[in-house]
N, C-alpha and C positions, 0 to 999 in steps of 0.2 A: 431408518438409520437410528440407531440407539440413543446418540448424543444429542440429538435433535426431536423436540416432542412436536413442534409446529408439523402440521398436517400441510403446508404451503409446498415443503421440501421433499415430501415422500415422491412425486411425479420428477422429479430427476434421476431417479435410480432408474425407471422403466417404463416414463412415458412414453407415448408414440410421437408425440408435440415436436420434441425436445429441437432447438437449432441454436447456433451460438446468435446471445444478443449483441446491443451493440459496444464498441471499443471505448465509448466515452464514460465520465463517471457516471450521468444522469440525473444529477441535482448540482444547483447553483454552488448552494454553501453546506460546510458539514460540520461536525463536532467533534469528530477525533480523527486526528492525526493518522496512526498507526494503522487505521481500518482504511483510510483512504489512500495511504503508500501502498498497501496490499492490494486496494482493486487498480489500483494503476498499475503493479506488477503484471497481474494477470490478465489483463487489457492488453500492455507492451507484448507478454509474452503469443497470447491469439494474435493479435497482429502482423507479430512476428511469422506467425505460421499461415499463416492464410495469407502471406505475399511467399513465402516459401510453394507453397500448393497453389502455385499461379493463381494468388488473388479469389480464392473462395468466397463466393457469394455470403451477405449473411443470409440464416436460414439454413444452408445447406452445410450437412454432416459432412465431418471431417473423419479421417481414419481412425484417427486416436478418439474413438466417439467416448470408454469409460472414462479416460483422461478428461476429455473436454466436458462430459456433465457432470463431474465434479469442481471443475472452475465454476461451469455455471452457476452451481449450486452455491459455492461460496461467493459469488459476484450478485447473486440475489440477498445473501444472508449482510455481506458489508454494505453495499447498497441501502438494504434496512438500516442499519445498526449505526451507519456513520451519520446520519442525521439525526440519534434521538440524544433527547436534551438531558436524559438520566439515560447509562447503557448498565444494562442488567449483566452483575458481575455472571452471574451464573449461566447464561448467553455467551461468555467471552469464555469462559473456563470451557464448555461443553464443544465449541466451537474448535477450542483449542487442542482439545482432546481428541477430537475427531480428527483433526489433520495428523498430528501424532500419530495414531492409530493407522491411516493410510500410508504415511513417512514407514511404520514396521513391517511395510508387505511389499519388499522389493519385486514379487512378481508382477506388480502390475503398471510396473513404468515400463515403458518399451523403451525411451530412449536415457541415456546414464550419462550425457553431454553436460560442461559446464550449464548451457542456457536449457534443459530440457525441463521435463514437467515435476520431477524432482526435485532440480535445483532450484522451481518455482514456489513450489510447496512448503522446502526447507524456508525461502525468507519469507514468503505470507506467514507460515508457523510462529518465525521470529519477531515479524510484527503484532499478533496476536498473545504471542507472550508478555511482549510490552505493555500492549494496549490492557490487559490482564493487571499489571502492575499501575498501571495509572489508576485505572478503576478499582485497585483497591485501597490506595490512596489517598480518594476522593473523599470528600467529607460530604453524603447523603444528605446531611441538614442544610445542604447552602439552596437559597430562594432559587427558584425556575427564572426568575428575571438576569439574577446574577450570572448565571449561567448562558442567559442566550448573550450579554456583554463580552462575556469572555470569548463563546465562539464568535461572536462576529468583528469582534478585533483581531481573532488568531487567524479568520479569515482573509482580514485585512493585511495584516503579515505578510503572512503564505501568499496573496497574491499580487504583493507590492515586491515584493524579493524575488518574485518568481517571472514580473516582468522584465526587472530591471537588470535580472541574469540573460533572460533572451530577447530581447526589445532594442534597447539601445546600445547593446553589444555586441562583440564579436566572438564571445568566449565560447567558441565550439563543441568543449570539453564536458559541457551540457545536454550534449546528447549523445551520449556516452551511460549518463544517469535516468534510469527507467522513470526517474521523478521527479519533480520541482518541487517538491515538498519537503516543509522546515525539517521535519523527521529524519528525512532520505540527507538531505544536507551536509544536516551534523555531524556525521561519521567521516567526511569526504570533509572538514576544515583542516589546516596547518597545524600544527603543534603551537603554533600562539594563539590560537582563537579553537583548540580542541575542545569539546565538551567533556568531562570526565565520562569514563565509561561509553562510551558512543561515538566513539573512534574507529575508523578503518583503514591500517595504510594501503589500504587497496584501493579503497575511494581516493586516499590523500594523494593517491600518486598520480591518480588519473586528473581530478581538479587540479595540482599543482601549480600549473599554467597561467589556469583561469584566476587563479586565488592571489597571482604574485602582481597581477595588476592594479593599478588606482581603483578603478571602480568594485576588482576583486575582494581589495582588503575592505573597503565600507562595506558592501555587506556578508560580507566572512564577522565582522566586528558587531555587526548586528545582527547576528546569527548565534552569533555566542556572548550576544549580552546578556545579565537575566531576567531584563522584561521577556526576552524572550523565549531563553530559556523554561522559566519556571509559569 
């Protein structure tokens, strides 16, 4: 694969190995955002297909085998990349490029459905784009110490919001969103608590419900504050 030098990724193209792993993230805590809505996208989406194809073992090939070992490949690549403590821009760019590059070859999706392997790729892309823009934003010279503070309170966040959405509530309208994640959120707030630019009335229509409750607006309101924001 061009975009990728790691010699780890070459046995996805044309291993004999190759089986889907498994639907979970596979690490506790992570560091960015963007990289972990994407392997949750393509997590939901396997999932999705292997209760479609009567519950596929893992291990065992599925028909879309080119489709699925390219999720692979990128569910091993974010996997990597969402726990390290500095993420190599040039990693996110080639990454990013690469999916690009698969997005301009419409022959090799078989399916063109909203939920199919295209319209998976388009938002993993779109997270990778982001995720691109934070990293370039970053400032290189901040200490490694400071750095694991930050993740393990955005960790703290993300998993405090993310119970208190499905835990002690009844807001259904949460599994509807392939994510619990602050990222995934954002787009899906009201127009009183929207983040600039990370907005989707597509999301907003579907949360609506969920957002117009007591417990909705707390954290809709802490979701678009800017501690946690920024």
């Amino acid at each position: 694969v061009k975009h990728l030098d790691d010699p780890r990724y070459a046995s996805f193209a044309s291993g004999e190995d190759f089986s889907i792993t498994s639907y979970e993230r596979g690490f506790p805590r992570w560091q960015h955002g963007h990289l972990v809505a994407a392997l949750d996208i393509i997590n939901s989406y396997q999932q999705a297909k292997a209760t479609q194809l009567a519950c596929t073992p893992l291990g065992i090939n599925v028909p879309e085998v080119p489709a699925m070992r390219f999720l692979e490949l990128l569910k091993a690549w974010l996997r990597t990349h969402a726990v390290m403590t500095i993420l190599p821009e040039q990693d996110v760019r080639s990454m990013s490029n690469l999916c690009r590059d698969v997005l301009g070859k419409p022959e090799l999706f078989l399916s063109r459905n909203a939920k199919g392997f295209a319209a998976v790729l388009v938002d993993v892309y779109e997270h990778l784009r982001w995720q691109l823009c934070d990293t370039l934003q970053q400032d290189h010279s901040c200490a490694e110490l400071l750095a694991n503070v930050l993740s393990i309170s955005r960790n703290l966040v993300s998993d405090a919001l993310a119970f208190l959405l499905s835990s002690p509530t009844t807001m259904r309208e949460t599994t509807d969103l392939v994510s619990l994640e602050v990222v995934v959120l954002w787009p899906s707030l009201p127009d009183q608590h929207a983040v600039p630019s990370k907005y989707s009335p597509r999301q907003q229509k579907t949360m609506k419900q969920a957002w117009s409750t007591t417990c909705g607006e707390l954290i809709a309101a802490l979701l678009s504050s800017p501690g946690c924001v920024h």
